[in-house]
C-alpha positions in Angstrom: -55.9 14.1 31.3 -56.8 10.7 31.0 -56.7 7.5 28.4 -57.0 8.3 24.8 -55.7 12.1 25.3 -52.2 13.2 23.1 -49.6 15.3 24.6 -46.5 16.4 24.2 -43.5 16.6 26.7 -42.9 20.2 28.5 -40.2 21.8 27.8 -39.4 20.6 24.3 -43.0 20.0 23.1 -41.6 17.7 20.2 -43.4 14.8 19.1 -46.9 13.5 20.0 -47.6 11.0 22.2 -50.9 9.1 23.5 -52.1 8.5 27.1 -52.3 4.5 27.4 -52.6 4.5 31.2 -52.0 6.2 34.6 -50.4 4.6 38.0 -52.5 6.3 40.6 -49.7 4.4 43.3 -46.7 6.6 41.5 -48.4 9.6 42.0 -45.8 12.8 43.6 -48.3 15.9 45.3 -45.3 16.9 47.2 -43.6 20.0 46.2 -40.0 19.7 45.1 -36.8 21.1 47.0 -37.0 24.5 45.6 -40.6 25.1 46.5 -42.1 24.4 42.9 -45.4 22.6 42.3 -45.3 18.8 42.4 -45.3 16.2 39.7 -48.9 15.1 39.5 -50.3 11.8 38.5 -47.9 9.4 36.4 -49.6 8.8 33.0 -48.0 5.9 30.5 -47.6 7.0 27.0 -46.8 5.3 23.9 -44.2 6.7 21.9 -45.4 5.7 17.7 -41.7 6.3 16.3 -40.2 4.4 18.9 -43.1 1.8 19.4 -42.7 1.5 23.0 -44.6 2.9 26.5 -42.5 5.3 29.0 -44.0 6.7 31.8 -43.9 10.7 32.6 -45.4 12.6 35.2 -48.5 15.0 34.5 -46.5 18.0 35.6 -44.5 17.8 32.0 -47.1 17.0 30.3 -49.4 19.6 28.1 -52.3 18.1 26.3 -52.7 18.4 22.4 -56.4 17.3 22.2 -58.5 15.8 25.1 -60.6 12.7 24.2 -64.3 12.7 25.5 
């Protein structure tokens, strides 16, 4: 994933949202308490129907389209 891509949030999937940044210091590659894969790289995404940027790590994220 990276800047420009659209994804939606696991495990709704509703709405579409686009990749504005990343924080490479805020990344998690340690596995949660019950043994389950970690939360990846933090990605910043910009929400159009609420006009604002939250941040979500990649592990809940699935892409929609990739940009080149």
């Amino acid at each position: 994933m990276k800047v420009g891509d659209l994804v939606k949030v696991k495990p709704a999937l509703s709405g579409v949202y686009l990749v504005v940044g990343e924080d490479p210091d805020r990344e998690n590659n340690w596995p949660d308490s019950m043994g389950e894969s970690s939360l990846g790289k933090l990605y910043y995404l910009y929400d159009p129907i609420e006009e604002r940027v939250a941040d979500m790590h990649e592990k809940w994220l699935e892409a929609v389209n990739e940009s080149r």
